[in-house]
N, C-alpha and C positions, 0 to 999 in steps of 0.2 A: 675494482681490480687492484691488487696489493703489489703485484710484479709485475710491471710492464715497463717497457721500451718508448720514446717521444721519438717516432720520426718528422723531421721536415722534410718536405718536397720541394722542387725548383723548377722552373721550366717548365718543359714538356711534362715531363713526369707528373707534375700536377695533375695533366690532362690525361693521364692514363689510370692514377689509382681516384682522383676524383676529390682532390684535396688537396691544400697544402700541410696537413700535419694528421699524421695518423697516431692513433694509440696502440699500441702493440704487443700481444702478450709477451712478456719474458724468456730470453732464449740467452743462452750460455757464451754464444760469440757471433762474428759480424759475419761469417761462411754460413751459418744456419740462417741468422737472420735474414741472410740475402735469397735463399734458396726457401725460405717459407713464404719470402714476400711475392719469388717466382712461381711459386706454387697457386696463391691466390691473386696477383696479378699476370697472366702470362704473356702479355705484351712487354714488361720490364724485361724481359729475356733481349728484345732485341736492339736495346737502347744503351748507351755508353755513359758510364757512370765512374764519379767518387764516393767514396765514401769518406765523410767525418764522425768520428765520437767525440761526443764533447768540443765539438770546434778545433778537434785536430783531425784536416786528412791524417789515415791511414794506408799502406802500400799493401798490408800483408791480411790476414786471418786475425782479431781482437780480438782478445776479452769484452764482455761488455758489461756494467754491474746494472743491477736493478734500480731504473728511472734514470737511465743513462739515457743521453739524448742523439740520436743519428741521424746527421744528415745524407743524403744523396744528391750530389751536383751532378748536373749536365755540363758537359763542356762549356765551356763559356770564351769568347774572343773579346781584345779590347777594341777600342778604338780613339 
């Protein structure tokens, strides 16, 4: 596969797509990529997330380039 996306997973979410790191084919920005992954995961729909590219959260819709890396965090508390 020449164009693809490295997700990491955390959490819960592990336990949902059934991994902590998926391969992903290539998608133009972090709104498709979120709603493809909703697509073939649909339990991710009900779960509270971040998004990082490249070990920056993002707040908005990204760019993403090819072999760009995204994470998804779960909420997380300290203690």
């Amino acid at each position: 596969m020449d164009e693809y996306i490295k997700i990491l997973l955390f959490g819960n979410l592990v336990e949902i797509v059934g991994g902590c790191e998926l391969t992903f084919p290539y998608v133009a920005d972090t709104e498709t990529l979120i709603e493809a992954l909703y697509a073939k995961y649909e339990n991710l729909r009900a779960q509270t997330f971040s998004i990082a590219v490249n070990k920056s959260i993002i707040l908005e819709n990204t760019k993403i380039e090819n072999r760009d890396e995204v994470a998804l965090l779960p909420p997380f508390s300290g203690g």
